[in-house]
C-alpha positions as a LaTeX table, in Angstrom:
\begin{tabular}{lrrr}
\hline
Residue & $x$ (\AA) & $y$ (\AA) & $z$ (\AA) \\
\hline
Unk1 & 119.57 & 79.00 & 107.22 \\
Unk2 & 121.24 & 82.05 & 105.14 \\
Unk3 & 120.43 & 80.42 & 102.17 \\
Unk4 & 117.06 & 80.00 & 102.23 \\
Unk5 & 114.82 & 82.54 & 104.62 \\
Unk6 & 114.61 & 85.92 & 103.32 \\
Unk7 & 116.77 & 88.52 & 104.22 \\
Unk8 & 116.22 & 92.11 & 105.27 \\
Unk9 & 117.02 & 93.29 & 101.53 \\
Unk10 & 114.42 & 90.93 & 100.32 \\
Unk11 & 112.01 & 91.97 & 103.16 \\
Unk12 & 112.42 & 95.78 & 101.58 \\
Unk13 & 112.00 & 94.58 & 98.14 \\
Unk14 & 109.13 & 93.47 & 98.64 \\
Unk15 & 107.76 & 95.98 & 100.49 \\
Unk16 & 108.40 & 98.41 & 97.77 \\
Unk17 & 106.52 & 96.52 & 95.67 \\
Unk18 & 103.37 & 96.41 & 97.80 \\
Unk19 & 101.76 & 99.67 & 96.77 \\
Unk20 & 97.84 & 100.39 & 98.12 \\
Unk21 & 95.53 & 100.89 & 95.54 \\
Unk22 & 92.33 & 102.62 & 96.83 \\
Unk23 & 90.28 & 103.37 & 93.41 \\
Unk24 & 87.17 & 101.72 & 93.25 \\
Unk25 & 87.11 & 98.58 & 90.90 \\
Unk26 & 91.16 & 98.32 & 90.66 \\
Unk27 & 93.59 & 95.80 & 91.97 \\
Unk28 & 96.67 & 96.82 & 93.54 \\
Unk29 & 99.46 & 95.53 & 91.25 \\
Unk30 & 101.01 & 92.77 & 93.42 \\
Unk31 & 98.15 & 91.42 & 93.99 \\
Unk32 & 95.97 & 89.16 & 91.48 \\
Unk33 & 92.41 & 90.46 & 90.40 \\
Unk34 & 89.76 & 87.95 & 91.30 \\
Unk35 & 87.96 & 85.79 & 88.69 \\
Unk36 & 84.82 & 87.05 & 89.83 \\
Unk37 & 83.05 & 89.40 & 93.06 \\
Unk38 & 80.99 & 87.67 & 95.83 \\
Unk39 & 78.21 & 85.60 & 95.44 \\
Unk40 & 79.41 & 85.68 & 91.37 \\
Unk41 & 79.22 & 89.61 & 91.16 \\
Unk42 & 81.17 & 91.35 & 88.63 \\
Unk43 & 83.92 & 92.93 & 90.39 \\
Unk44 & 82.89 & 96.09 & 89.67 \\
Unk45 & 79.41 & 95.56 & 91.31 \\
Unk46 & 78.61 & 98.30 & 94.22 \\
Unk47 & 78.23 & 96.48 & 97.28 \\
Unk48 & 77.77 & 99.32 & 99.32 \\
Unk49 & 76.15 & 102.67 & 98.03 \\
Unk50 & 77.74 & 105.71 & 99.78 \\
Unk51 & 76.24 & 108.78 & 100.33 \\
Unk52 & 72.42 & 109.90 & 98.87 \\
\hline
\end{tabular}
């Protein structure tokens, strides 16, 4: 069971790599961008305006 389920060095690792990324339009980096935004969007498309 060792062998194969992760251990608490490889549940670390990979927390280390899973860094937010809160700019608008960006991916974080361990995750992978989407071909395209909802209802075929570009991903940069503003689906919600903020503010006036």
């Amino acid at each position: 069971m060792g062998e194969w389920l992760p251990t608490e060095k490889d549940r670390a690792f990979v927390q280390s790599l899973m860094k937010p990324c809160l700019e608008p339009g960006k991916t974080a980096s361990w995750i992978a961008p989407p071909a395209k935004g909802l209802d075929n969007k570009p991903i940069d498309y503003e689906y919600v305006k903020l503010g006036a």
